[in-house]
Every structure is written in C-alpha cells, then in structure tokens.
ZAMARGU-4260 file (C-alpha; in steps of 0.2 Angstrom, whole numbers, plus 5000, padded with zeros to 4 digits):
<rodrens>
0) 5000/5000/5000 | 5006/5016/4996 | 5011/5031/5008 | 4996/5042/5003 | 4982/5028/5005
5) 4989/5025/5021 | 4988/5044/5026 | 4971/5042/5018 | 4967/5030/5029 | 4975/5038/5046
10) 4966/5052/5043 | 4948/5045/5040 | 4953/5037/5057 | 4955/5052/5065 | 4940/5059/5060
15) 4932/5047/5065 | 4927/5038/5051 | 4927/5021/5061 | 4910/5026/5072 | 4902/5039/5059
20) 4904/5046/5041 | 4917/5059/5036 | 4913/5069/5024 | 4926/5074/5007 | 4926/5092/5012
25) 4933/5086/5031 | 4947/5074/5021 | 4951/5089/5011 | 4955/5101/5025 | 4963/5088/5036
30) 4976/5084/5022 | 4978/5100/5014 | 4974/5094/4997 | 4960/5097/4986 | 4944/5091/4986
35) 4945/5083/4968 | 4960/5074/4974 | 4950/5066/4988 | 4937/5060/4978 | 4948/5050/4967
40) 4957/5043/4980 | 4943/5037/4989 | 4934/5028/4976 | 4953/5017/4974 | 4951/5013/4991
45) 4934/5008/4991 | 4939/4996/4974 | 4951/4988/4988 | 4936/4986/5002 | 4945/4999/5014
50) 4931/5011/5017 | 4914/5014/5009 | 4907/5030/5003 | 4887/5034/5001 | 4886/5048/4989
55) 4880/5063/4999 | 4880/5056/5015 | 4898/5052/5018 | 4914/5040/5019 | 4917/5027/5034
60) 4930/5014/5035 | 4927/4994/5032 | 4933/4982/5046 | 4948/4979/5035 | 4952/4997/5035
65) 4948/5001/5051 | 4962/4987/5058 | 4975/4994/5046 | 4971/5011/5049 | 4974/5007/5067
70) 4989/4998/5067 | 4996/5014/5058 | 4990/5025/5071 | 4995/5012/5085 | 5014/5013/5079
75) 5015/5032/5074 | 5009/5037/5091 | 5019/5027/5100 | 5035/5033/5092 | 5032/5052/5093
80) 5027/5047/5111 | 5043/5040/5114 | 5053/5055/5104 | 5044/5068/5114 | 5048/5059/5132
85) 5063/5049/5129 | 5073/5059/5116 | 5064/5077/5122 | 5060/5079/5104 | 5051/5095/5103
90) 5030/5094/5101 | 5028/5099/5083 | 5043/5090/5076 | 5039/5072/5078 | 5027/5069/5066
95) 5038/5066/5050 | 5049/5055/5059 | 5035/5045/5066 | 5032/5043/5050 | 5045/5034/5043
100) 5047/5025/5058 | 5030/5017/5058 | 5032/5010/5041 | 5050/5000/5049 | 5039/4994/5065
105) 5035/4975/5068 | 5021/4971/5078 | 5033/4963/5091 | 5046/4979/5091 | 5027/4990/5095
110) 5023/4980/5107 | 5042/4980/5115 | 5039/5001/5116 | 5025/4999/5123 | 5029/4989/5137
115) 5044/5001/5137 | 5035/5018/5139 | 5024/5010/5152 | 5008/5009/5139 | 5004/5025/5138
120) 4985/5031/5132 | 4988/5047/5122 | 5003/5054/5112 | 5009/5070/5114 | 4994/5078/5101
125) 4982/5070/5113 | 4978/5057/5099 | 4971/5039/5107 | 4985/5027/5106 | 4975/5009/5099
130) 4979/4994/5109 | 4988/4979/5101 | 4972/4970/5095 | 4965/4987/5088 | 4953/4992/5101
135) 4952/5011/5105 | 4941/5019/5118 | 4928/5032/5109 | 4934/5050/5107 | 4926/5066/5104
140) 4924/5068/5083 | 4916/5088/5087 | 4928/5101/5080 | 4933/5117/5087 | 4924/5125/5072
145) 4908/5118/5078 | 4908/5128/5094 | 4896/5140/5098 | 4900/5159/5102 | 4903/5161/5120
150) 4904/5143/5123 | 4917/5136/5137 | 4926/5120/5132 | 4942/5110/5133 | 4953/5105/5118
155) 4955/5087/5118 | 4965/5082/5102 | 4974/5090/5087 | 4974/5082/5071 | 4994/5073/5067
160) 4998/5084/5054 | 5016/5093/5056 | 5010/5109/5050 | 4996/5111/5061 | 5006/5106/5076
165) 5018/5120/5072 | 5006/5132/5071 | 4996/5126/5087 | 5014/5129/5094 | 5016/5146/5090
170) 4999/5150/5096 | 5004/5142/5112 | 4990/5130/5110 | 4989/5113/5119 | 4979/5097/5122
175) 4971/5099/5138 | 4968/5118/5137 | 4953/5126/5143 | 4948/5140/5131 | 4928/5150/5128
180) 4925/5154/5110 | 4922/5173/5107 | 4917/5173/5089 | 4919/5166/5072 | 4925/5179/5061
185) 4913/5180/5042 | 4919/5172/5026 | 4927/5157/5034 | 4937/5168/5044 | 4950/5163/5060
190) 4940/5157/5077 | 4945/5170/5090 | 4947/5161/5108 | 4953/5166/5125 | 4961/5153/5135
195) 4956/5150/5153 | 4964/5163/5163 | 4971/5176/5152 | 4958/5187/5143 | 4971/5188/5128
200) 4961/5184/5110 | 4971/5172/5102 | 4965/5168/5082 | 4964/5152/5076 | 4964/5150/5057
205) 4946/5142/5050 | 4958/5128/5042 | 4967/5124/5059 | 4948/5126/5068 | 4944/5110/5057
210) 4959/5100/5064 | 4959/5103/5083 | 4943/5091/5092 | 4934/5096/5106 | 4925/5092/5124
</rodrens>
C-alpha cells in the first residue's frame, strides 16, 4: 500500500470515520489537498474494500480498514510518544519521523515500546494510542469550528499533521487547554478564543479550527 492511501486512511481514522461518516470536504482540509484529489482517491480505496462511501452522505471505514488504519496510528503514536519523552524531541517536530518510523515497525518491536514507555493512552497531540488488538476507547469527533460563540470548552486532540502542530505551537496551544470561543470571524474567517485565565484573544485559522477536536 502506498504512503498516501495509508495517510488516507489515518486520517479518515482520526475523523472518526470508524463510528460515523466523514465527509470529502473534512478529508480535504485535514490533508491539505483538494477536494478533487480526495474523491479520486477514495473511490481506489473503496475498489480495495477499505472504506465505503454513500454519495452525499459520507465515507466510513470497512473492518479491514479500520484494523489497518489502526495499526498505523498504533505505531506512529507510540514513536512520537517515545521521541517527545525519551529523546525530548520538541512537540511539533515528531510527526515526519513518526512517519518513517511506523512503516520500519514490527508488531513485536510495537509491542516492545509499549511495554517500554509504560503503555501510555495518548501521544503528545492527545491522539488515542490503539491497543495491540485494535481496540480504541471512543473519542470526541466535534471540532473546534463547531463551537458556539461564548461557549466554554476543553481541547482534547489535534489532528497529526506537522504543519498544524507548528502552528498550534506558535499559538501556544495545547491538548488539555481550557479556552471559551468569542466569535467566528465572516467568510470562513480565524475562530478568536481566549484561553482559561488570560483574557488575551488568540486567532485560530478556519483551516486549523477543522483539525483541533473538542469536549
């Protein structure tokens, strides 16, 4: 299977496709690419029984991609877990070497870090870590963009993508944080928050909004 599938596939997991459809648009903006792209590539993985899409209703993944997509997730969260609190990599940087190191991982080397890093829950994102047989707990699938104007909430998970994490970063943004929504800007303007404590607006891009989950 080739890279892009398999970030296809990760990021339908993310989104939640294993409990509920994701919709093109969703794909689009988690991966940066557009929307024509997607719809190409997910008919190819739907020939090869990975997801199945309902026109105008959305794209979940089949049985078979939903173990495949978590063995992915399973390894790449558990090395950027180890690179963040073994090797202090910083927050933002570990996703392309997670990356290629998922792709070198055995089942029995994954389980081995596991066992090492004391079989940890989350990675550093706040992303659920799949156990060895593929079962994950449910997560929240509402996004940050979905929150209403003067709504208190708690961010629970960013999406793995190296160029969000970044910019999360440089906003000073983390898993766990407390924030209320202000406003959404018009036009598919930023998202201006306020995190708990500091009466500081901070912007968060419309793009970025679609990518950070929320409780």
């Amino acid at each position: 299977m080739t890279p892009m599938k398999e970030d296809y596939l990760k990021i339908i997991f993310e989104l939640g496709g294993s409990h509920k459809k994701v919709s093109n648009k969703e794909i689009s903006l988690g991966l940066g690419i557009a929307a024509g792209s997607v719809t190409e590539m997910i008919s190819k993985l739907a020939d090869e029984g990975l997801v199945v899409h309902e026109p105008y209703s959305g794209i979940s993944l089949t049985a078979k991609g939903q173990r495949y997509a978590a063995e992915l997730v399973r390894k790449h969260r558990l090395w950027e877990t180890f690179l963040v609190d073994k090797l202090h990599y910083n927050f933002a940087d570990v996703h392309p070497e997670a990356e290629i190191l998922e792709h070198q991982t055995s089942d029995r080397l994954a389980t081995a870090l596991d066992d090492f890093l004391d079989h940890p829950q989350n990675c550093p994102h706040g992303g659920v870590i799949p156990e060895a047989n593929g079962h994950f707990p449910d997560v929240s699938h509402r996004l940050l963009a979905d929150a209403n104007d003067g709504e208190e909430v708690e961010l629970e998970r960013f999406l793995d993508n190296h160029e969000l994490l970044t910019y999360l970063e440089e906003l000073n943004l983390r898993p766990q944080d407390k924030v209320k929504v202000v406003r959404h800007e018009p036009f598919e303007g930023p998202i201006v928050i306020t995190k708990d404590g500091n009466t500081q607006p901070v912007s968060v891009s419309y793009k970025a909004a679609h990518n950070i989950f929320i409780k």
